[in-house]
C-alpha positions in Angstrom: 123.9 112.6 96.4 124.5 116.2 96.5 124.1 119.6 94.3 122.3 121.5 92.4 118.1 119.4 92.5 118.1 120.0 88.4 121.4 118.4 88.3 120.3 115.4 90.0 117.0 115.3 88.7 118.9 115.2 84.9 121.2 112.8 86.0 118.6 110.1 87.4 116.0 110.4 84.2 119.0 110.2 82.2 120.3 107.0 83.9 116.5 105.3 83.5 116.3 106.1 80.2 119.5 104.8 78.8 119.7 101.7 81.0 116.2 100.8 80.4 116.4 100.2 84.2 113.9 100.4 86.8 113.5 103.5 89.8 114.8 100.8 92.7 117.8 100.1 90.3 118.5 103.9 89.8 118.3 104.5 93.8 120.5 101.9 94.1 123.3 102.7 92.0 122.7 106.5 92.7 122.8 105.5 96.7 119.2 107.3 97.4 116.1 105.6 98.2 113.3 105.2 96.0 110.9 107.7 97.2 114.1 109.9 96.9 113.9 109.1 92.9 110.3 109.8 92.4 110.5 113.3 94.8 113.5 114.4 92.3 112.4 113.1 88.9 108.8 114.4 89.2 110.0 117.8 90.1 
């Protein structure tokens, strides 16, 4: 996953809230780790 940390940030929040889905299911389909979730989307 690369580019711009806002980008990605967006694009993972974005993904949890429409799918409803969890932060392990997010890293998963993303191809991050969970920790790697948290770091961006708290940022």
């Amino acid at each position: 996953m690369k580019g711009n940390i806002e980008e990605r940030a967006c694009a993972l929040a974005c993904y949890i809230i429409e799918n409803r889905t969890t932060v392990r299911a997010a890293a998963k389909v993303f191809g991050v780790s969970k920790s790697t979730v948290h770091t961006e989307v708290i940022k």
